[in-house]
C-alpha positions as CSV (number, residue, x, y, z in Angstrom):
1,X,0.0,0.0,0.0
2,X,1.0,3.6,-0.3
3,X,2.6,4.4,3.1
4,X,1.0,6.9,5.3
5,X,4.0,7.7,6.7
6,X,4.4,10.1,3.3
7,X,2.0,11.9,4.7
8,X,2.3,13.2,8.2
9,X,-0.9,14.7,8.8
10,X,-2.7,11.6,8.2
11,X,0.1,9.1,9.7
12,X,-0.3,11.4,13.0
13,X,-4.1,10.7,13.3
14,X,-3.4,7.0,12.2
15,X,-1.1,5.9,15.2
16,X,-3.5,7.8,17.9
17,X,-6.2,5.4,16.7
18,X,-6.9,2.3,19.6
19,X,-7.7,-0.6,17.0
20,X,-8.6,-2.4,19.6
21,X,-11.2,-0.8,20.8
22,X,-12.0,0.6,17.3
23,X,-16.2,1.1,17.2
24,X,-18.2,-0.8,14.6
25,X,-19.4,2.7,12.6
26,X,-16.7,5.6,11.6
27,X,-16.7,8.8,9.1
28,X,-13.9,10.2,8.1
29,X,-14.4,13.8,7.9
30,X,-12.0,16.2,5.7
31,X,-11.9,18.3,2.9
32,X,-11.2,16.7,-0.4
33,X,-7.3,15.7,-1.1
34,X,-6.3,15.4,2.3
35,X,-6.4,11.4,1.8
36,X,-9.3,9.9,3.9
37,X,-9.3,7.1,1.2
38,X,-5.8,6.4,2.0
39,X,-6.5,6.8,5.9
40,X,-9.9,4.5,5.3
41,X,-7.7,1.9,3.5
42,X,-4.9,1.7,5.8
43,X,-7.6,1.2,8.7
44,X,-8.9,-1.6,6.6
45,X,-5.3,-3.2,6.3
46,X,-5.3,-3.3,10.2
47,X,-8.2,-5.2,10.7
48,X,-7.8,-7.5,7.5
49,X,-3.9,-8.3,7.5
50,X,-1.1,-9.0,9.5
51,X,2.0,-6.9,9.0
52,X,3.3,-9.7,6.9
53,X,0.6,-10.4,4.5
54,X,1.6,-8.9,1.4
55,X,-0.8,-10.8,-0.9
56,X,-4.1,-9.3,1.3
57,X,-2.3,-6.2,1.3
58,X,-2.1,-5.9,-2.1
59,X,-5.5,-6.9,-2.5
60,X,-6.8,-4.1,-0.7
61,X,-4.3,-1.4,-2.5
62,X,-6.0,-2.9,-6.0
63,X,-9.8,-3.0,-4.1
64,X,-10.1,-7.3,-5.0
65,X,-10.0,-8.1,-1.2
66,X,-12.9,-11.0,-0.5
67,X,-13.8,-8.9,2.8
68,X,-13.2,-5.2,1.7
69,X,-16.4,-3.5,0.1
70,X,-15.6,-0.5,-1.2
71,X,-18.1,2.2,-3.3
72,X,-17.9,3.2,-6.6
73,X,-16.6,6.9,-6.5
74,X,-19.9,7.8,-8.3
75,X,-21.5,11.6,-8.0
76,X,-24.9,9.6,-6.8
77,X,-24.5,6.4,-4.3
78,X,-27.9,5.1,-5.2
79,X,-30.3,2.7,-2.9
80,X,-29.1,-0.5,-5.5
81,X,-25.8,0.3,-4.0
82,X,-26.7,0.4,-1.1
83,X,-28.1,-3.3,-1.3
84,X,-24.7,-4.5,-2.2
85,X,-23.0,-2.8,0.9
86,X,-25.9,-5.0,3.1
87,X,-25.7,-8.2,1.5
88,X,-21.9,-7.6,1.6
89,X,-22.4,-7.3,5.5
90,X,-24.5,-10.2,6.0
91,X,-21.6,-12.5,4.2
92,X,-19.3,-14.8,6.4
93,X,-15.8,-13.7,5.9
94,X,-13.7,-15.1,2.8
95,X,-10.2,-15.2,4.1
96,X,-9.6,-13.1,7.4
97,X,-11.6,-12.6,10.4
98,X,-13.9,-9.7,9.7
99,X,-15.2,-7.8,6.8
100,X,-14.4,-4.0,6.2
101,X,-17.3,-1.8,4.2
102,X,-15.4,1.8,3.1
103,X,-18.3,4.0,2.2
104,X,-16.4,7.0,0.3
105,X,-17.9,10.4,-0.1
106,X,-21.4,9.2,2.2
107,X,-22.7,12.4,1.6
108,X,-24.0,11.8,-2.0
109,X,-26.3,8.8,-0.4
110,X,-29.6,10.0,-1.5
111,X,-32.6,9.9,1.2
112,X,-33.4,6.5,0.4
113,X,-30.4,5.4,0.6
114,X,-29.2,7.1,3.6
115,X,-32.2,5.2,5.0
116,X,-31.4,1.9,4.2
117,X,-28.0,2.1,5.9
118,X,-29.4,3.7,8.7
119,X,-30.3,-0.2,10.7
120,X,-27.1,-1.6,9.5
121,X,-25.0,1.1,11.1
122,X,-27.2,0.8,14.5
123,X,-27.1,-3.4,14.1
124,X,-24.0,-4.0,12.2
125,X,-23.3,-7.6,11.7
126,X,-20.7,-9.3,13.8
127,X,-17.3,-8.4,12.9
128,X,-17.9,-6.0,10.1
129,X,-16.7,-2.3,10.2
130,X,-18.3,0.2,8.2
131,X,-15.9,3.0,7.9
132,X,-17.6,5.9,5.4
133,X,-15.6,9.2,4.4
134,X,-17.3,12.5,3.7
135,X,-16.4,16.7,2.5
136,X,-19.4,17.6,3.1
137,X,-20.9,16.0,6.5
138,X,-24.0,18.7,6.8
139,X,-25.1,16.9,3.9
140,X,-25.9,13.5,5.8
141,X,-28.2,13.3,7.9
142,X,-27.7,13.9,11.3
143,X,-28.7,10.7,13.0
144,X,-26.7,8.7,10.7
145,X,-23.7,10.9,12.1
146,X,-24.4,10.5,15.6
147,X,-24.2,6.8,14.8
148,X,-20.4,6.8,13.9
149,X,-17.2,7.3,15.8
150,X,-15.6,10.5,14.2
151,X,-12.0,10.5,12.9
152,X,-11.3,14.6,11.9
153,X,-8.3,15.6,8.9
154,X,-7.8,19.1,9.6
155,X,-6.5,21.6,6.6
156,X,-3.4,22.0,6.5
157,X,-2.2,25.4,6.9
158,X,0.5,27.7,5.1
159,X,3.7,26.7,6.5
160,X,2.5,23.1,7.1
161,X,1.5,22.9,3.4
162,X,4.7,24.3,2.0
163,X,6.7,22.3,3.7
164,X,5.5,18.9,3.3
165,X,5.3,20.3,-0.6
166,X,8.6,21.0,-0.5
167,X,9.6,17.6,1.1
168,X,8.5,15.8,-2.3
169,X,11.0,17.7,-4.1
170,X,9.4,21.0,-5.0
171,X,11.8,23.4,-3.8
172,X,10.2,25.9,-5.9
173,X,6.5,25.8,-4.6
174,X,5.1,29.5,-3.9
175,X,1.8,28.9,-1.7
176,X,0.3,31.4,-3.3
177,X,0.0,30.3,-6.6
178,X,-2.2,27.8,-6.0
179,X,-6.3,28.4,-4.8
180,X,-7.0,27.7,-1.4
181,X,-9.9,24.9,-1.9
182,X,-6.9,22.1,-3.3
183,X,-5.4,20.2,-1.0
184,X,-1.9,18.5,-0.6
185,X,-2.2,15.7,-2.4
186,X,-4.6,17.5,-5.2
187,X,-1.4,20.1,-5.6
188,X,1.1,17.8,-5.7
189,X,-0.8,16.1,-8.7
190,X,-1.6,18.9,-10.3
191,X,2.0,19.9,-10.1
192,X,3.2,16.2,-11.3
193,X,0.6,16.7,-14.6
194,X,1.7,19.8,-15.5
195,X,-1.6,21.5,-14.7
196,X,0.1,23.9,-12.1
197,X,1.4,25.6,-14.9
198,X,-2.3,27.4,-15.5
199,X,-2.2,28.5,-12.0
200,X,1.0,29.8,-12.4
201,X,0.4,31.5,-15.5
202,X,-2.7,33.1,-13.6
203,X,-0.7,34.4,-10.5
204,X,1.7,36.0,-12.5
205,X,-0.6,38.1,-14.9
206,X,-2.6,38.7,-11.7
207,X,1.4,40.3,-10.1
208,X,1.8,41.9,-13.1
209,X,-1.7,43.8,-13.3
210,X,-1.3,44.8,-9.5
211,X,2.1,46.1,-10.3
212,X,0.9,48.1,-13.5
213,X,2.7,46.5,-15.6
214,X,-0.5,45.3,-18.0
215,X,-3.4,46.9,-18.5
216,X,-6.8,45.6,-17.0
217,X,-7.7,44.9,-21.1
218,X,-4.3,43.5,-21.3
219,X,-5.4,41.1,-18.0
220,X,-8.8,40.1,-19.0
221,X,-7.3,39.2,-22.3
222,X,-4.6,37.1,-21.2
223,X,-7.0,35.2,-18.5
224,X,-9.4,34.1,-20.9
225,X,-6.8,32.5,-23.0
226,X,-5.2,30.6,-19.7
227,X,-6.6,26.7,-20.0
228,X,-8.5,27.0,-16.5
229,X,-12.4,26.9,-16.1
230,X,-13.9,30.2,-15.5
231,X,-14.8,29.7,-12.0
232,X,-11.5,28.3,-10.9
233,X,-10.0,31.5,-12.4
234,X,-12.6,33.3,-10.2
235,X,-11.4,31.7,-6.9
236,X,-7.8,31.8,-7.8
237,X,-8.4,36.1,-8.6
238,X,-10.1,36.0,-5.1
239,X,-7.5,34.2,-3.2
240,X,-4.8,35.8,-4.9
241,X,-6.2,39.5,-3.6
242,X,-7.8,37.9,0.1
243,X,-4.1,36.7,0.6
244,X,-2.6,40.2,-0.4
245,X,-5.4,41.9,2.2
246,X,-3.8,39.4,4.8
247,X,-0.8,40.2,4.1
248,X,-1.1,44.1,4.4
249,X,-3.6,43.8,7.7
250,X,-1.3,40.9,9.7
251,X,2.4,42.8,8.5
252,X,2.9,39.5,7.0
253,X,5.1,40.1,3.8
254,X,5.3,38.3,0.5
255,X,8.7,36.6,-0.5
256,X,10.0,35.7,-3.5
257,X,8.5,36.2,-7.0
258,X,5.7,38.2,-4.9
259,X,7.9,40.7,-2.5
260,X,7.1,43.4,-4.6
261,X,3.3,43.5,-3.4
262,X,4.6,44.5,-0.5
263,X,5.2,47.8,-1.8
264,X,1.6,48.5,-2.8
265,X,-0.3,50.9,-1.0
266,X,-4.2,50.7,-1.4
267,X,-7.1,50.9,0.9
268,X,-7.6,47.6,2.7
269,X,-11.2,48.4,3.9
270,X,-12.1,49.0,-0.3
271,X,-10.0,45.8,-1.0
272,X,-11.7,43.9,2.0
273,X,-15.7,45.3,0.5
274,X,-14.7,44.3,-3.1
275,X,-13.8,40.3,-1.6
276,X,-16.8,40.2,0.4
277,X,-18.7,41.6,-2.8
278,X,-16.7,38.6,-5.1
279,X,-17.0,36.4,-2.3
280,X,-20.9,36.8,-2.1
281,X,-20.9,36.1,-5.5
282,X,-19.0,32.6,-5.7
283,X,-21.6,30.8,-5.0
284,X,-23.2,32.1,-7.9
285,X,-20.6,31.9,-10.3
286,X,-20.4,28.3,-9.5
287,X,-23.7,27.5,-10.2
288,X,-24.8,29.2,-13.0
289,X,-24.7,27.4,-16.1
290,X,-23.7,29.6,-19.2
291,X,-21.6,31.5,-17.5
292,X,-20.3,34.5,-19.7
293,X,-16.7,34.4,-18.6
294,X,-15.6,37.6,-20.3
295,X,-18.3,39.7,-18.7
296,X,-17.7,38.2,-15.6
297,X,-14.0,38.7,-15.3
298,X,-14.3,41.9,-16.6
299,X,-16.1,43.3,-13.7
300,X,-13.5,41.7,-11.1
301,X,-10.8,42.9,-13.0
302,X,-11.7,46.4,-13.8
303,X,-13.4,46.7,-10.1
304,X,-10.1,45.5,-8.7
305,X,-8.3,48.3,-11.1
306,X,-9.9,51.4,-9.5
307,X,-8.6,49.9,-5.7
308,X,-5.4,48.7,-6.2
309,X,-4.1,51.2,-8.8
310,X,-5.3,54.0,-6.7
């Protein structure tokens, strides 16, 4: 299996887990990227395999293990899926002692289906843990949560995120060029595709406009060609500025490619109106279908041209 110890922040919560003791019903609560999968998976390990057992082990990395059940990663877990998870329970065990059900991303269980599960969590058969993962727990409903023994993956924060980016070899990684909904393991992919180069690409033309060296036509015309969808340009622009606000109002200064926003003088109390306006307006952007991305980013740009180019 992938080893946890790679990743600190989930190996940390892993060893202060009593196996032993550990309750029938868990969610794994995080944001997405943090690895409750991984942490899911490496539970299942303990309580299917002996340190030894390479063969079950790899079974569970390739999801084939007789006494792992594990979802589809589908947008919908639908009631017939839900079936499978029960008669899965109600099996005698194939090869090890007990029978591990990982329920990823619980929170897309439809009503139905959150009510089917709802007497197998409360009765679970003997020797089977249920252990589900979830971004979104306010989704689910809440006696289904009261059911399970919480395990918590906290967000990483700045310095914590740099440097475990940095230990993968990254010696270049800027925090700031990346938005603030991707987590560790989502950034280090997206830096291993070459997809970080669009959020890079974005950052810069976003230094370059703050330091007047483009125009706001200039701007909106190079954003629209960067290979980003519009509303991940959106939260990147809004990051990007909410960071620079942070930085003025904590005496927190940029380094490297950014230390010259440090310089900038503008008002923060217009910069801070202007992110609550945008930030009012996320939700919005994210949801609407059809969005017109020119319009749109014109009005950030050219409403974020009048504060910071004062």
């Amino acid at each position: 299996m992938t080893s946890i110890e790679e990743y600190p922040w989930i190996n940390n919560i892993f060893q202060d887990i009593d196996m032993s003791n550990l309750p029938h019903a868990s969610i794994i609560e995080g944001s997405k990227g943090l690895g409750k999968l991984l942490l899911a998976k490496k539970i299942a390990h303990e309580i299917l395999c002996n340190s030894l057992d390479k063969a079950s082990e790899n079974l569970i990395l390739n999801n084939s293990h007789p006494d792992l059940f594990i979802n589809s990663d589908n947008t919908k877990i639908l009631i017939s899926e839900i079936r499978q998870l029960i008669d899965f329970s109600n099996l005698s065990s194939a090869i090890s002692k007990a029978k591990v059900i990982i329920l990823q991303n619980c929170e897309n269980m439809n009503l139905e289906s959150q009510n089917a599960i709802l007497k197998t969590l409360e009765e679970p058969p003997e020797n089977t843990f249920i252990i589900m993962t979830s971004s979104k727990r306010r989704s689910l409903n809440q006696t289904i949560y009261s059911r399970c023994n919480k395990i918590l993956i906290r967000d990483l924060d700045q310095n914590q995120l740099t440097e475990w980016v940095k230990s993968q070899g990254i010696e270049d990684f800027n925090y700031y060029d990346y938005p603030s909904y991707l987590a560790p393991i989502d950034i280090l992919e997206n830096i291993e595709n070459g997809r970080a180069n669009d959020y890079l690409d974005l950052t810069g033309i976003l230094l370059d406009f703050s330091l007047n060296k483009i125009s706001p036509i200039n701007t909106l015309k190079k954003i629209i060609d960067i290979d980003l969808l519009p509303v991940d340009k959106i939260n990147l622009i809004i990051d990007f500025y909410t960071n620079l606000l942070k930085s003025k109002a904590s005496d927190n200064p940029f380094s490297g490619k950014f230390i010259k926003l440090n310089n900038l003088n503008f008002s923060k109390i217009l910069l801070s109106d202007v992110i609550n306006e945008l930030n009012s307006l996320r939700g919005m952007f994210s949801k609407v279908s059809g969005l017109n991305e020119t319009h749109t980013l014109k009005f950030i740009i050219f409403k974020l041209n009048t504060i910071i180019k004062q």
